[in-house]
C-alpha positions in Angstrom: 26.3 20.7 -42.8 27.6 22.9 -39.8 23.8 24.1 -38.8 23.0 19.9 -38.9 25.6 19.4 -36.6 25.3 22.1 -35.1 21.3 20.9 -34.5 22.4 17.6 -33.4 24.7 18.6 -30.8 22.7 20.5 -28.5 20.0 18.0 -29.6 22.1 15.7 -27.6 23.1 17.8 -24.7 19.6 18.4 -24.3 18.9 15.5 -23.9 21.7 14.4 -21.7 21.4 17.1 -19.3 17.0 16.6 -19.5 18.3 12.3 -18.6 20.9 13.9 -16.3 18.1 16.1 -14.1 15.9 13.1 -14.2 17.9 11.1 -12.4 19.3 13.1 -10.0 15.4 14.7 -9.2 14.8 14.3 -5.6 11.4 14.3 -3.8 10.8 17.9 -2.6 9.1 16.4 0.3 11.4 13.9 1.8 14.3 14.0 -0.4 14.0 10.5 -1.5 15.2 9.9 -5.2 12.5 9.7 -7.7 14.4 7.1 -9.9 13.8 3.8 -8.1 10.2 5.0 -7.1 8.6 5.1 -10.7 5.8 2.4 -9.4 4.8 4.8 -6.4 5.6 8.3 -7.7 3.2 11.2 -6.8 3.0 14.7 -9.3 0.9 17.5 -8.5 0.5 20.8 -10.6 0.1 23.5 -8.7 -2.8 26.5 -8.9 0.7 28.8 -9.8 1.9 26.4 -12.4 4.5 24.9 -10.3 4.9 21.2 -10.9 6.0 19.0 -7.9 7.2 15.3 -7.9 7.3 13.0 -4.9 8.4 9.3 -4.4 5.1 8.1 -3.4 1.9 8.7 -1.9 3.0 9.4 2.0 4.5 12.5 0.4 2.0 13.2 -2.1 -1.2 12.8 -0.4 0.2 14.8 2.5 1.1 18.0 0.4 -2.1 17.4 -1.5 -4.4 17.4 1.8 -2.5 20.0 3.5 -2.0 22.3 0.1 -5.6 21.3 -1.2 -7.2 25.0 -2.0 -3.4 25.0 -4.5 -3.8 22.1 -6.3 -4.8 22.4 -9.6 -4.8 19.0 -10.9 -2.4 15.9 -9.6 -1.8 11.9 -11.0 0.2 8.9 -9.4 1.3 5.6 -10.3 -0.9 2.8 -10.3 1.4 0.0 -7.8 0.7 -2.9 -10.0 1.1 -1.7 -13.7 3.0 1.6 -13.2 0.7 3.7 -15.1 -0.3 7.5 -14.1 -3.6 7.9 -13.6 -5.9 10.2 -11.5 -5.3 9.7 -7.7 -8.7 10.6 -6.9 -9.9 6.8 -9.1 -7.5 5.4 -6.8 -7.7 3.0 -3.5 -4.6 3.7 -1.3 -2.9 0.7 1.2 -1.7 2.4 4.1 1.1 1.0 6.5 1.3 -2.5 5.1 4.7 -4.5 5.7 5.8 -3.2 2.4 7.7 -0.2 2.2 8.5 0.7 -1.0 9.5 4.2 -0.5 8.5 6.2 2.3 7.4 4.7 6.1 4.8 4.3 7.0 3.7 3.4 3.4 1.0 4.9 1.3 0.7 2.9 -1.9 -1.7 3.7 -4.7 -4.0 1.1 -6.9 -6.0 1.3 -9.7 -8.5 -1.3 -8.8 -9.9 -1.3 -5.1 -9.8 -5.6 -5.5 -6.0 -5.3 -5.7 -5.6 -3.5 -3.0 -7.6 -5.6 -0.8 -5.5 -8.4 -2.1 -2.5 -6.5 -1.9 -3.7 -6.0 2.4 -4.4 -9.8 2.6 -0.5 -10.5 2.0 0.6 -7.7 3.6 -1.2 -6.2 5.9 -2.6 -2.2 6.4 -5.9 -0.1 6.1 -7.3 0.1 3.0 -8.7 3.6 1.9 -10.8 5.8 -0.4 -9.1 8.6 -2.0 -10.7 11.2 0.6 -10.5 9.1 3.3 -6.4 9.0 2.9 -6.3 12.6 2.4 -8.1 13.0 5.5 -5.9 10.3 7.6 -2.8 11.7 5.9 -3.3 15.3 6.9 -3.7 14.0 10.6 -0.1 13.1 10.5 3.6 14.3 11.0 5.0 15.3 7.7 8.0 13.4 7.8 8.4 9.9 7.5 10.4 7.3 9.8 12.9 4.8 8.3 11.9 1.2 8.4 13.1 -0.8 12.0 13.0 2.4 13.7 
Protein backbone atom coordinates (compact mmCIF):
# COMPACT_ATOMS: atom_id res chain seq x y z
CA UNK A 1 0.00 0.00 0.00
CA UNK A 2 2.82 2.54 0.91
CA UNK A 3 4.95 1.83 -2.53
CA UNK A 4 1.18 2.50 -4.42
CA UNK A 5 1.01 5.68 -2.80
CA UNK A 6 4.05 6.21 -2.71
CA UNK A 7 3.92 5.63 -6.90
CA UNK A 8 0.97 7.79 -7.18
CA UNK A 9 2.42 10.72 -5.45
CA UNK A 10 5.31 11.61 -7.43
CA UNK A 11 3.04 10.29 -10.34
CA UNK A 12 1.22 13.42 -9.60
CA UNK A 13 3.94 15.83 -8.91
CA UNK A 14 5.30 14.82 -12.07
CA UNK A 15 2.84 15.65 -13.60
CA UNK A 16 2.10 18.90 -11.94
CA UNK A 17 5.45 20.24 -12.18
CA UNK A 18 5.71 18.68 -16.30
CA UNK A 19 1.85 20.98 -16.57
CA UNK A 20 3.57 23.58 -14.42
CA UNK A 21 6.92 23.99 -16.99
CA UNK A 22 4.46 23.91 -19.86
CA UNK A 23 2.82 26.76 -19.07
CA UNK A 24 5.29 28.92 -17.88
CA UNK A 25 7.71 27.85 -21.22
CA UNK A 26 8.61 30.92 -22.96
CA UNK A 27 9.86 31.38 -26.58
CA UNK A 28 13.71 31.22 -26.46
CA UNK A 29 13.63 33.64 -29.27
CA UNK A 30 11.43 36.51 -28.26
CA UNK A 31 10.17 35.47 -24.94
CA UNK A 32 6.67 35.33 -25.86
CA UNK A 33 4.69 32.60 -23.89
CA UNK A 34 4.09 29.40 -25.72
CA UNK A 35 0.60 28.75 -24.12
CA UNK A 36 -1.66 31.06 -26.08
CA UNK A 37 0.36 30.33 -29.27
CA UNK A 38 -0.47 26.53 -29.78
CA UNK A 39 -2.05 27.33 -33.46
CA UNK A 40 1.36 29.11 -34.53
CA UNK A 41 4.01 27.27 -32.45
CA UNK A 42 7.42 26.48 -34.07
CA UNK A 43 9.84 23.35 -32.59
CA UNK A 44 13.09 22.52 -33.98
CA UNK A 45 15.58 19.64 -32.82
CA UNK A 46 18.70 20.55 -33.00
CA UNK A 47 22.00 18.52 -34.74
CA UNK A 48 23.13 18.36 -30.64
CA UNK A 49 19.90 17.09 -29.46
CA UNK A 50 18.72 20.32 -28.09
CA UNK A 51 15.02 20.88 -28.63
CA UNK A 52 13.78 24.52 -29.03
CA UNK A 53 10.12 25.85 -29.01
CA UNK A 54 9.03 29.22 -30.40
CA UNK A 55 5.61 30.96 -30.55
CA UNK A 56 5.39 31.08 -34.17
CA UNK A 57 6.96 31.05 -37.43
CA UNK A 58 8.76 34.85 -37.25
CA UNK A 59 10.79 33.08 -34.61
CA UNK A 60 11.07 29.83 -35.98
CA UNK A 61 11.84 30.27 -39.47
CA UNK A 62 14.38 32.85 -38.45
CA UNK A 63 16.57 30.45 -36.19
CA UNK A 64 15.89 27.82 -38.79
CA UNK A 65 17.44 29.98 -41.75
CA UNK A 66 20.07 31.49 -39.76
CA UNK A 67 20.89 27.99 -37.69
CA UNK A 68 20.25 25.81 -40.95
CA UNK A 69 23.69 23.56 -41.10
CA UNK A 70 22.20 22.67 -36.95
CA UNK A 71 18.90 21.63 -37.61
CA UNK A 72 18.26 18.24 -37.54
CA UNK A 73 14.68 17.95 -38.09
CA UNK A 74 11.81 20.79 -37.16
CA UNK A 75 7.54 20.79 -37.33
CA UNK A 76 5.02 23.70 -36.79
CA UNK A 77 1.42 24.15 -36.40
CA UNK A 78 -0.77 24.10 -39.21
CA UNK A 79 -2.90 27.90 -38.57
CA UNK A 80 -6.20 26.39 -39.37
CA UNK A 81 -6.37 22.92 -37.71
CA UNK A 82 -3.57 23.12 -35.18
CA UNK A 83 -1.78 20.13 -36.13
CA UNK A 84 2.19 19.66 -36.28
CA UNK A 85 3.28 18.83 -39.38
CA UNK A 86 6.56 19.27 -41.42
CA UNK A 87 7.21 23.09 -42.03
CA UNK A 88 9.02 22.36 -45.15
CA UNK A 89 4.93 20.90 -46.68
CA UNK A 90 3.98 24.25 -45.51
CA UNK A 91 2.89 27.72 -47.36
CA UNK A 92 3.78 30.61 -44.93
CA UNK A 93 1.52 34.19 -44.91
CA UNK A 94 3.82 36.88 -44.18
CA UNK A 95 2.87 40.32 -42.65
CA UNK A 96 -0.94 40.06 -43.03
CA UNK A 97 -3.10 42.32 -40.66
CA UNK A 98 -3.28 39.39 -38.38
CA UNK A 99 -0.90 39.15 -35.67
CA UNK A 100 -1.27 36.30 -33.77
CA UNK A 101 1.94 36.28 -32.06
CA UNK A 102 4.90 37.90 -33.22
CA UNK A 103 5.07 41.30 -35.73
CA UNK A 104 5.42 41.27 -38.46
CA UNK A 105 3.56 37.87 -38.70
CA UNK A 106 4.74 34.60 -40.15
CA UNK A 107 1.92 32.17 -40.15
CA UNK A 108 2.09 28.55 -41.28
CA UNK A 109 -0.63 26.50 -43.47
CA UNK A 110 -1.00 23.19 -44.47
CA UNK A 111 -2.70 23.79 -47.78
CA UNK A 112 -1.25 26.59 -50.05
CA UNK A 113 -5.35 27.43 -51.09
CA UNK A 114 -5.78 28.45 -47.42
CA UNK A 115 -3.29 30.55 -47.38
CA UNK A 116 -4.13 32.32 -50.42
CA UNK A 117 -7.52 32.71 -48.88
CA UNK A 118 -6.23 33.43 -45.64
CA UNK A 119 -4.09 36.74 -47.84
CA UNK A 120 -7.42 37.62 -49.63
CA UNK A 121 -8.97 38.68 -46.09
CA UNK A 122 -6.10 39.79 -44.67
CA UNK A 123 -3.58 40.80 -46.62
CA UNK A 124 0.57 39.74 -46.93
CA UNK A 125 2.98 37.77 -49.29
CA UNK A 126 2.36 34.40 -49.64
CA UNK A 127 5.52 32.05 -49.65
CA UNK A 128 7.06 28.63 -50.29
CA UNK A 129 8.89 27.14 -47.45
CA UNK A 130 12.42 28.20 -48.95
CA UNK A 131 11.33 31.23 -50.09
CA UNK A 132 10.37 32.33 -46.26
CA UNK A 133 13.57 31.05 -45.07
CA UNK A 134 15.24 33.11 -47.42
CA UNK A 135 13.07 36.39 -46.77
CA UNK A 136 13.26 35.66 -43.02
CA UNK A 137 16.98 35.47 -42.79
CA UNK A 138 17.16 38.94 -44.60
CA UNK A 139 15.60 40.42 -41.55
CA UNK A 140 16.23 41.88 -37.91
CA UNK A 141 15.78 39.13 -35.44
CA UNK A 142 13.56 40.76 -33.20
CA UNK A 143 10.17 41.54 -33.78
CA UNK A 144 8.17 44.96 -33.33
CA UNK A 145 4.84 45.17 -31.31
CA UNK A 146 1.75 45.85 -33.25
CA UNK A 147 0.93 50.04 -33.67
CA UNK A 148 4.42 50.66 -33.43
Amino acid sequence: MAVLFGFMFFALLFAITSHAAEISAKCTLCGMNIAGNENTAYEIVYTDGTAETYCCPHCGLYMHATEKDSVKSSRARDFVSGEWMDPAQMTFVFNSSAVPACAPSWIGFADKAEAEKFQKGFGGTVYSFEEALTERAKMPKGMRMKGM
